[in-house]
C-alpha positions in Angstrom: 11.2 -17.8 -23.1 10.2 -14.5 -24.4 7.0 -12.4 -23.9 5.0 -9.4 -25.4 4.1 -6.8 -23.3 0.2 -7.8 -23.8 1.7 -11.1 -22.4 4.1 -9.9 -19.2 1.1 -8.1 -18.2 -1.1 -10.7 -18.3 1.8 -12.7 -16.4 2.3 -9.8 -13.9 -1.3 -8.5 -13.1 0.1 -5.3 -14.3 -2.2 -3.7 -16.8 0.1 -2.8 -20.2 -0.2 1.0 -19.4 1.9 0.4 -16.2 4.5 -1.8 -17.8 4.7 1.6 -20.3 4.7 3.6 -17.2 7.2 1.9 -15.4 9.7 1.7 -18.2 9.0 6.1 -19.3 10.2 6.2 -15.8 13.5 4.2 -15.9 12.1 1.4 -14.2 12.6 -1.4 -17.0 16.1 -0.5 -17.7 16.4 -4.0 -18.7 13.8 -4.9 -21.1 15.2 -5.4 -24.5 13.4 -4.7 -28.0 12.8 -6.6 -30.6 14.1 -5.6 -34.2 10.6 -3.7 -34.7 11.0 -1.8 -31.3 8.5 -3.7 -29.3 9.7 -4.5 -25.9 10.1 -8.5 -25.3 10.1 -9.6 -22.1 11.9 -12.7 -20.4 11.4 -14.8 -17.6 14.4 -12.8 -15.6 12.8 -10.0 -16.3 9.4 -11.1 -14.4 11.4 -12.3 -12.1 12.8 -8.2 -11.7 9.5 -6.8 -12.4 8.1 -9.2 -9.2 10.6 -7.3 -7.3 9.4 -3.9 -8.1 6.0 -4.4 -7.4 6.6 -6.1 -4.1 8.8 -2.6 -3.8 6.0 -0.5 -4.7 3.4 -2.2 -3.0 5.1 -1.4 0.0 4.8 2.0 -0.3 8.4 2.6 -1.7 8.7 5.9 -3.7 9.5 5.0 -7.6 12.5 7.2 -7.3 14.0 5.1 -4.9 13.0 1.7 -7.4 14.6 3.6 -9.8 17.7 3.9 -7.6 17.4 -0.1 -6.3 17.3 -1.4 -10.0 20.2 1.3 -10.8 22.0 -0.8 -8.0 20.9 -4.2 -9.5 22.2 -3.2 -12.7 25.3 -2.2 -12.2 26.6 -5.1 -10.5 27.6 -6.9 -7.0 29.7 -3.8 -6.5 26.3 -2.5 -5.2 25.6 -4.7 -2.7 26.2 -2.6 0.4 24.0 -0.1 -1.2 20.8 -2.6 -2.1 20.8 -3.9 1.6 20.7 0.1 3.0 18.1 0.6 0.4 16.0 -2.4 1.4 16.9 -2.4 5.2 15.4 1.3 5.3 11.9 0.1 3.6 11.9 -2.7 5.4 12.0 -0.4 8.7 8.7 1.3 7.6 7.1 -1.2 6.3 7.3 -2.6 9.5 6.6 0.9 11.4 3.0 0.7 8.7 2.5 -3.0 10.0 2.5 -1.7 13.3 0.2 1.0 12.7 -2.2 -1.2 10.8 -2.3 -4.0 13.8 -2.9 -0.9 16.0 -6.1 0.0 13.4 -7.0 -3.2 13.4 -7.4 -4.0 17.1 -9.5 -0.4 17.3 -11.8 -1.9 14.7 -12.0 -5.5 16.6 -12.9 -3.6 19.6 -15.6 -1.8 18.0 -16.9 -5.2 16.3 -17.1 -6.7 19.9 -18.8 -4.3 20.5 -21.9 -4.0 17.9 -21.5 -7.9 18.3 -22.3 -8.4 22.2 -25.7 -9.2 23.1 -26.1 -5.9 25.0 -24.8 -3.7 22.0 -27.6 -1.5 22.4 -27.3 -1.0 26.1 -23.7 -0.5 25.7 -23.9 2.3 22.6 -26.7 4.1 24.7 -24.6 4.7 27.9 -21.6 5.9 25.4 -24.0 8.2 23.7 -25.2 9.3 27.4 -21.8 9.8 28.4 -20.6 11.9 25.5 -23.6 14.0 26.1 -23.1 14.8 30.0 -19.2 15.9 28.6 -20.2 18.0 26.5 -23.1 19.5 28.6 -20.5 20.2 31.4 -18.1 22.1 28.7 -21.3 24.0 27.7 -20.7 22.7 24.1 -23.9 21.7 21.7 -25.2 18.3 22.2 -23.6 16.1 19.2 -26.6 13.9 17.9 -29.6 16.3 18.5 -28.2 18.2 14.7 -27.8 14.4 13.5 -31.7 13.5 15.3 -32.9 16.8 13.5 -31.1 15.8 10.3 -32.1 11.8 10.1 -36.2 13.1 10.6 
């Protein structure tokens, strides 16, 4: 089956202004045209374009699409290359997963704790706390500017 671009980007999520995008920047080396020029899609081609936004979304510079479909297109000669290429994105994107669980738990712990029944007891001896620090390093007290400013 073949699609317009109106229709792979209704297919893909992708608005038609990427799909342009991607293909000015060698992305879409794959996409054929129709006898009028217009770019017809296929399901293979979905299929390639799922790929590169799974790519992208995980943070992988279009450069180095650019070089994965280069790979994908010329063959199984390429192989070797493809796994290095993935293998290496898939090391940060578990490196970012890693550093998102670590954000996560920071914000869990500060849910638990605007969430317990002695919240307010438990922000006041924090606020007390930072206060007394930076009294004893002779520093301005932190929340009288933000008292002065909220009044």
């Amino acid at each position: 089956m073949t699609y317009s671009i109106k229709e792979a980007a209704a297919l893909t999520g992708l608005s038609v202004y990427t799909l342009r995008f991607y293909d000015q920047q060698g992305l879409l080396p794959f996409v054929g045209r129709n006898q009028a020029g217009y770019r017809v899609f296929t399901d293979s081609d979905l299929n390639m374009l799922h790929t590169i936004c799974c790519l992208k979304n995980t943070n992988m510079a279009i450069k180095e699409i650019r070089q994965y479909v280069a790979y994908c297109m010329a063959g199984p000669t390429t192989i070797p290359a493809r796994q290095e290429l993935l293998a290496k994105q898939r090391t940060a994107v578990l490196a970012e997963q890693r550093r998102l669980t670590a954000n996560l738990k920071e914000i869990d712990y500060k849910l638990d704790i605007y969430q317990a029944p002695d919240a307010v007891a438990i922000i006041t001896q924090e606020r007390q706390y930072v206060q007394a620090e930076k009294a004893a390093a002779g520093l301005p007290d932190p929340y009288a500017a933000a008292e002065l400013r909220d009044s």
